[in-house]
N, C-alpha and C positions, 0 to 999 in steps of 0.2 A: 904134889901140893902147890910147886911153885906154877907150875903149867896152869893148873886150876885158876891160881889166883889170876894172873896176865891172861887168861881165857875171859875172867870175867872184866877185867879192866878193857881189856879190847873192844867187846860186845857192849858197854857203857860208852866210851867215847863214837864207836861208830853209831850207836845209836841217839849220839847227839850232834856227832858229824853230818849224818844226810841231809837231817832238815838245813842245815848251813849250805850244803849243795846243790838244794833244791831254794834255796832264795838267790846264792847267785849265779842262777840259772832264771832266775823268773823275768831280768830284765832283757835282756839280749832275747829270751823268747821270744817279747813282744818286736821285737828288728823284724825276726824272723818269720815270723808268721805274716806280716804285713809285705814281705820282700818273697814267702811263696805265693801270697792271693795274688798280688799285683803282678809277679811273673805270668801267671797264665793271659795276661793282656795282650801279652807280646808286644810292647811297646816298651823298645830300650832304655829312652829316657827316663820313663817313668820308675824302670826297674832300677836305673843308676842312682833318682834322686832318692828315692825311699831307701836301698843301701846304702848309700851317703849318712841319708838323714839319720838312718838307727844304729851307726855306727858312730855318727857323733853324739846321739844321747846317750847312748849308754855311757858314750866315756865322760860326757858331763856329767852323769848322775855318778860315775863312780868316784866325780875328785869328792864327795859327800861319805864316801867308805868308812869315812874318819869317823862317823855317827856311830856307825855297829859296834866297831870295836873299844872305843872306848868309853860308849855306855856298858856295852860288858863289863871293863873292868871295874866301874865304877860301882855298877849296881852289885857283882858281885863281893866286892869289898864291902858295901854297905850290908848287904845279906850276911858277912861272913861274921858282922860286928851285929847284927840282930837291928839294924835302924830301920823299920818298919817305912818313917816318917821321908827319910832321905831316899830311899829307894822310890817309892813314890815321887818325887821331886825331881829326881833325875831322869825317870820317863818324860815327865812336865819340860825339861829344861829341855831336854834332847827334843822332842816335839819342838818345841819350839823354836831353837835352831834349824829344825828342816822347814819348817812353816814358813819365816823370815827366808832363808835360802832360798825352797821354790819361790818365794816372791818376787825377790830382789833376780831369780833368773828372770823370771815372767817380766819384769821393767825392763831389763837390758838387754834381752834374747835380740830385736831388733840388730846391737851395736856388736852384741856377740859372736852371732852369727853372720853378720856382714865381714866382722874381723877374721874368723877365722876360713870362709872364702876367699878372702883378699890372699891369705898364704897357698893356697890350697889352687891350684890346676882342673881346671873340668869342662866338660858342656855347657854352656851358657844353658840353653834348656834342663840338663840336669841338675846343676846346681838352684835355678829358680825354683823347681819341683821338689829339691831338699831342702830347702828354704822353709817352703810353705809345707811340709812334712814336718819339721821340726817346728813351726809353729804353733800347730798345732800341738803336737807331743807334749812342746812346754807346758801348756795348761795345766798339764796334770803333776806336772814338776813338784809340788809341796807334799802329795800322797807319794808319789816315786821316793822323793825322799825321806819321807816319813816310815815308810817301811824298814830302811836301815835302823832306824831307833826301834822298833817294834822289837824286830828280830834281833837287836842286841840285847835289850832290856830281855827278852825268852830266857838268852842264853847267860844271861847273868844271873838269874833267876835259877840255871837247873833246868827248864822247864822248855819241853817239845816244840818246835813248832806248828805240827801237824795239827794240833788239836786246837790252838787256838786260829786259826788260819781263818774259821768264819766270822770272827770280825777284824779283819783286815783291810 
C-alpha cells in the first residue's frame, strides 16, 4: 500500500519535474546551437566569440532565475487561498519585471558588456565578435526573460508545460 502510494507521488512530481528540465535547458541551447553552426566555419575567432558571448548570456539571463521561483511561490499560495483575481496580477507583475529588466539590459548592454571584458582576458578579435554576438542576443532580453515568469506562473498553477508551450 505504502509502495503504491510513493509510486504515485514519484510519477506526479517527475511529471512535473521534466517540463522544469526542459526550460532550463532551453537557454544555453540557444549558446549551443549557434557555437555548432558557426564551428563548421572553421574560423577560431569566430568560434571563441560566440562561445564567449552564449556563455555570458545565459549567465545574464540567469541572475532573472528569481522570476520562476518566486512567481511559483506566489501564485501557488494564491491558488491555494482560491484568489482567482491575484493570481492573474502576479503573472502581470512578474511580466512586468522581466519587461523593464530586458529593457533596462538593452540600455546598458553597451556599459555591461564593455565592463565585464575589462575583467575578463581574450583575443582582441574574439572578444569584438562577442561583443557584437551578444548585442544582438540582447534584443531579445525581455522575451528571454519573460519566459521565467511563464514557466513559473505553470508551475504554480499545477499545470504542464508542454502543453501550453505554443504560446510562448
Amino acid at each position: 500500500m505504502s509502495s503504491q502510494l510513493l509510486n504515485k507521488i514519484d510519477k506526479k512530481i517527475l511529471r512535473l519535474a521534466y517540463p522544469i528540465i526542459l526550460a532550463n535547458i532551453s537557454i544555453p541551447l540557444l549558446g549551443l546551437t549557434d557555437t555548432a553552426v558557426i564551428g563548421h566555419l572553421g574560423a577560431l575567432d569566430i568560434l571563441a566569440g560566440i562561445s564567449m558571448g552564449a556563455v555570458l548570456m545565459g549567465s545574464i539571463y540567469w541572475f532573472f532565475g528569481f522570476l520562476r521561483m518566486g512567481v511559483t511561490g506566489l501564485v501557488a499560495q494564491a491558488r491555494g487561498a482560491n484568489e482567482k483575481v491575484e493570481i492573474s496580477s502576479i503573472l502581470f507583475r512578474g511580466l512586468l519585471i522581466a519587461i523593464i529588466g530586458g529593457i533596462g539590459l538593452i540600455v546598458v548592454h553597451s556599459f555591461l558588456f564593455s565592463s565585464i571584458f575589462y575583467f575578463l582576458a581574450g583575443d582582441i578579435g574574439a572578444e569584438k565578435l562577442a561583443m557584437e554576438y551578444m548585442s544582438i542576443r540582447v534584443l531579445t532580453a525581455p522575451f528571454a526573460i519573460s519566459i521565467f515568469v511563464f514557466v513559473g506562473w505553470l508551475f504554480g498553477m499545477g499545470k504542464r508545460f508542454i502543453r501550453y508551450a505554443y504560446w510562448l
